[in-house]
Steps between C-alpha positions, in 0.01 A plus 500: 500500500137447487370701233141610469414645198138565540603770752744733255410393146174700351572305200454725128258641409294544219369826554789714521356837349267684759208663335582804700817506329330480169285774558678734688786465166219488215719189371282225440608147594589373150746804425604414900615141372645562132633891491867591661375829587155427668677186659715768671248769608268228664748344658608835691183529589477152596776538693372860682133367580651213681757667703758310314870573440532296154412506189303102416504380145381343308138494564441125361709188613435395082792717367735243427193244355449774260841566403532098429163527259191440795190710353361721805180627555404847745286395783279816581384345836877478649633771246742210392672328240420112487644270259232411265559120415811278556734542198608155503324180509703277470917414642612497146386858402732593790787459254406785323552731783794764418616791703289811504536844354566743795478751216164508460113427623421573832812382673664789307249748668589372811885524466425832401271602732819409792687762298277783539366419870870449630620858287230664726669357791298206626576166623371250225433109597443315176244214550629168352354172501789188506551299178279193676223715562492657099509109386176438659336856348620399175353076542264361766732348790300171503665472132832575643474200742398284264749548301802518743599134486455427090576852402727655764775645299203676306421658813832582654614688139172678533584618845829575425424736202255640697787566785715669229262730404428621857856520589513768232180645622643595810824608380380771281231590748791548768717706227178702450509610897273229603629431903317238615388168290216362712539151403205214496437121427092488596482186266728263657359418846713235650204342623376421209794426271674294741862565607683284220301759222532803737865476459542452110251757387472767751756493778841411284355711270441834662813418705749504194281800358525691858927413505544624123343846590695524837798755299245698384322601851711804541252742701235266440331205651292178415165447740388159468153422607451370779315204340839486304722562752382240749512197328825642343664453811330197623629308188856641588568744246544815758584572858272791651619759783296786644604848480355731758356831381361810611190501675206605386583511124306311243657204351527730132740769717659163612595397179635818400696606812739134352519596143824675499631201731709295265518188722145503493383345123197269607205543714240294580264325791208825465272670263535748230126495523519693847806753385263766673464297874707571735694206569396389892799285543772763413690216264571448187645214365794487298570173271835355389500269235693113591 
């Protein structure tokens, strides 16, 4: 299948809070970011001013860099959260990486915040970033490589710590009525880490994270990105097959016309960025894990 992702894949974005949303709510973009409650009234009306039939959050792909210790800093232009400075500097300090709290911080706002938006009957889609993709917000990548041949088990623990903390991320975000996980590996471009490092730190990775949440996908789903998803299946760790829809339904009424489809647990191949298009193609592509 030749895949071009240029054509489906917005990529994320940075400025995720509309000002319109901002004003029209009287919430202002820090409270938007760090506050259960405000996270849930702007996205509602997030979700209303774009025609959308889900619920997005959270509003920052830094989430799980904060949980792990990454300082973050508001960016007023954007109305984002950035991570202020790498936390680690060198491989070694990566041994001090431990699980994180999902009791507290701002991760605990946004677990929360799925609990109140899905009690008012909405579809919630909980943004996560993949364990590969935290590693390199929490040290620079060119470290990373450096390091890989000297210092690879270093690196691999890291990753893996990192992959047990957002296993349990998602399972209490699914437990709090969370229905779709929309999944994402932006960091680990296969063109630029090669195939060999593709395969240890992002693909066998995400692949053994992906099967362990498979039992726990009952009326919900995992999108992958179609960044994610492509190379996923390239490198052999999925199968893909189209699913024809309705037409003239955006690609967010898509995804939620499959949620109560049990042999349906993985998605992938389109956008979560363009949940409010309407999808031209009338597919959807459904993933099964080799």
């Amino acid at each position: 299948m030749d895949f071009n992702i240029d054509s489906v894949c917005k990529g994320e974005s940075i400025d995720q809070i509309p000002e319109a949303a901002l004003k029209e709510t009287g919430i202002c973009f820090e409270d938007a970011h760090f506050k259960k409650d405000c996270m849930a009234e702007v996205s509602e009306k997030i979700r209303a001013i774009n025609g959308d039939s889900i619920c997005h959050i959270p509003f920052s792909v830094v989430v799980e860099a904060e949980a792990f210790g990454s300082k973050v800093r508001l960016d007023k232009n954007t109305n984002g959260v950035l991570t202020h400075d790498f936390k680690y500097s060198k491989i070694e300090e990566l041994t001090d990486i431990h699980e994180f709290d999902l009791n507290t911080g701002t991760i605990k706002e946004v677990l929360d915040c799925i609990d109140i938006l899905s009690k008012t009957g909405n579809v919630v889609a909980l943004n996560v970033e993949a364990p590969f993709t935290i590693l390199t917000l929490l040290i620079n990548s060119l470290t990373i490589f450096k390091g890989l041949r000297k210092q690879g088990d270093i690196i691999c623990n890291a990753i893996l710590t990192i992959q047990n903390s957002v296993r349990e991320y998602i399972i209490k975000a699914i437990e709090r009525g969370a229905r779709i996980i929309s999944y994402s590996d932006p960091g680990s471009d296969v063109s630029v880490l090669g195939p060999k490092i593709y395969r240890k730190l992002s693909g066998e990775i995400s692949y053994n994270l992906i099967k362990s949440l498979e039992s726990y996908l009952h009326n919900s789903i995992i999108h992958l990105c179609a960044r994610t998803s492509f190379p996923f299946e390239k490198m052999g760790f999925c199968t893909s097959t189209p699913i024809k829809v309705e037409k003239g339904i955006n690609y967010g009424e898509a995804i939620c016309s499959l949620l109560d489809n049990n042999n349906i647990k993985i998605l992938g191949h389109k956008c979560m960025e363009s949940t409010n298009k309407i999808i031209e193609d009338s597919l959807i592509w459904k993933l099964d894990l080799k």
